[in-house]
N, C-alpha and C positions, 0 to 999 in steps of 0.2 A: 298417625301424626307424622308429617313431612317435617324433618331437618335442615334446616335453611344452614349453609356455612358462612361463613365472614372471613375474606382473605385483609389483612393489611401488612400493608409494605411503607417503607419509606418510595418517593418519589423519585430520588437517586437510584436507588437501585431499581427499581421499574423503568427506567430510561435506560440504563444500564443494559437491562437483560433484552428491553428491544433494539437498541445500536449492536449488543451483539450478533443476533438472528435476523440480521438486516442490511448485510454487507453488498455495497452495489460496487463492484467491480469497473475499474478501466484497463484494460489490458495493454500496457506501451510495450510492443514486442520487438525487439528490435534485431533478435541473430539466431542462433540454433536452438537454443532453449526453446523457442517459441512451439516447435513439434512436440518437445516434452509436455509442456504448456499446453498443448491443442489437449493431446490424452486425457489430461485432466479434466476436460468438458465431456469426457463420454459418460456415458449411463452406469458403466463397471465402476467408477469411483465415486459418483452420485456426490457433488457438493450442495448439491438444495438440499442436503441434513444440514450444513454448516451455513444456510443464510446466502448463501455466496453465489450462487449457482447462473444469474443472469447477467452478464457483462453489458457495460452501458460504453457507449462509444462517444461518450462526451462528457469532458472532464467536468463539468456544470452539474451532470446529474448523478456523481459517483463519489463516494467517500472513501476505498481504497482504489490504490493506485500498484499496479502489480507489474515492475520494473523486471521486463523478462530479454536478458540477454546484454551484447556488449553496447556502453554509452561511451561514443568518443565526443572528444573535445568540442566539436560543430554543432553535436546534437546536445550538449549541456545546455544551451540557451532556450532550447524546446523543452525541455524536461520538466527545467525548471518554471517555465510559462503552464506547464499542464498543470502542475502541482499548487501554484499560484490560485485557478480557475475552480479548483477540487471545492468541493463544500467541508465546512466544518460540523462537526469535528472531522482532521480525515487521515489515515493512514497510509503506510508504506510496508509492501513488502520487497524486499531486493529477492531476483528469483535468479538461483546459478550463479557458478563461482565469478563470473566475467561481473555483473552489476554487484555483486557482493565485494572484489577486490581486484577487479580487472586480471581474471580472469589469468590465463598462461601470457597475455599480453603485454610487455613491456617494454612500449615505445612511446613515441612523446605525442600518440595520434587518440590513446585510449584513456578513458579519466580510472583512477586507481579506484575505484567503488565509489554507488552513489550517494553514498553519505558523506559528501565532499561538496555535492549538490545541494539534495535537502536532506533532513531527517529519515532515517529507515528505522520501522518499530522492529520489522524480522527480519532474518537472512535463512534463507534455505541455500544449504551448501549443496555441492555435485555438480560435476559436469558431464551430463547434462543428472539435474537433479531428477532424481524419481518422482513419481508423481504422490507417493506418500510422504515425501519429508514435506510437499506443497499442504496434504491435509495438516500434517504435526505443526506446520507455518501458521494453518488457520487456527488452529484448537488454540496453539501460544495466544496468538491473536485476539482472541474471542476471551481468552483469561486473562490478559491484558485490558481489555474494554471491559469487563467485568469489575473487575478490580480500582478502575479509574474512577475518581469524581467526576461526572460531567455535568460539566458548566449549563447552570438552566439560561441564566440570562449572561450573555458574553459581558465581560468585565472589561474588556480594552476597546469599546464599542464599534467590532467588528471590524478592527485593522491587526490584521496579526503580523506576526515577526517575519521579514522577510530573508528569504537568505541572500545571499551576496553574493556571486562568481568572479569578484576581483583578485581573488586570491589565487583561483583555478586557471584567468584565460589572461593574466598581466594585469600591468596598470592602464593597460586603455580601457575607452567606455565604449563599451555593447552595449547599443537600443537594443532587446531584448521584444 
């Protein structure tokens, strides 16, 4: 006699476990990080265990967004439009000391980290960061979305909170 099993789960957490192993990558690379950054796509660190492994080249079809290197002040108005375009649910990682806190750069051309911009769920430290603190970025990551409720049917019907860069670029208005 064959033993039939029966799995049950909540719903939440079944969404959960697939937003985890389901990370679609945008890679905004923007200075030296980006080398360290490339490493991490070889075969030796294998991210297709982590979900994460195929970078989408548009921000439409990617739910994280993986801020790799320095953002100055010209380029916050693009950042922020990527991040805008991203699907929800969607994350942020800041990659290297430069997009975590700007970096050794302290002049009035570089934004102090981009969580000044929008929201950042991680920060991988090092200049240039190893390419293992980028896995221990994802693992946080992935026990982060784990852990979340995610929203089945969006509550604020599908206008989210936008951030603002008035504060960032003065009181004048940037068409964005």
């Amino acid at each position: 006699m064959e033993k039939t099993g029966i799995l049950t789960t909540q719903l939440e957490k079944a969404i959960a476990w697939a937003r985890k192993y389901s990370l679609f990558t945008y890679p905004f690379v923007t200075a030296c990080c980006g080398m360290e950054f490339m490493s991490v796509s070889c075969a030796h660190y294998d991210t297709d265990r982590f979900g994460a492994a195929l970078p989408r080249f548009s921000p439409r079809q990617s739910d994280l967004l993986l801020v790799v290197g320095t953002v100055n002040h010209k380029l916050a108005p693009v950042l922020l439009r990527i991040y805008e375009q991203m699907l929800e649910p969607k994350w942020v990682i800041a990659f290297g000391a430069c997009a975590s806190s700007g970096g050794f750069y302290d002049n009035y051309a570089t934004v102090n980290g981009i969580d000044k911009i929008i929201p950042v769920d991680v920060y991988v430290p090092g200049c240039p960061p190893r390419p293992e603190t980028y896995l221990d970025a994802l693992i946080k990551l992935q026990n982060k979305i784990q852990n979340e409720k995610p929203a089945i049917l969006p509550a604020h019907g599908g206008l989210q909170p936008k951030p603002r860069l008035e504060h960032l670029l003065g009181e004048t208005k940037h068409q964005i």
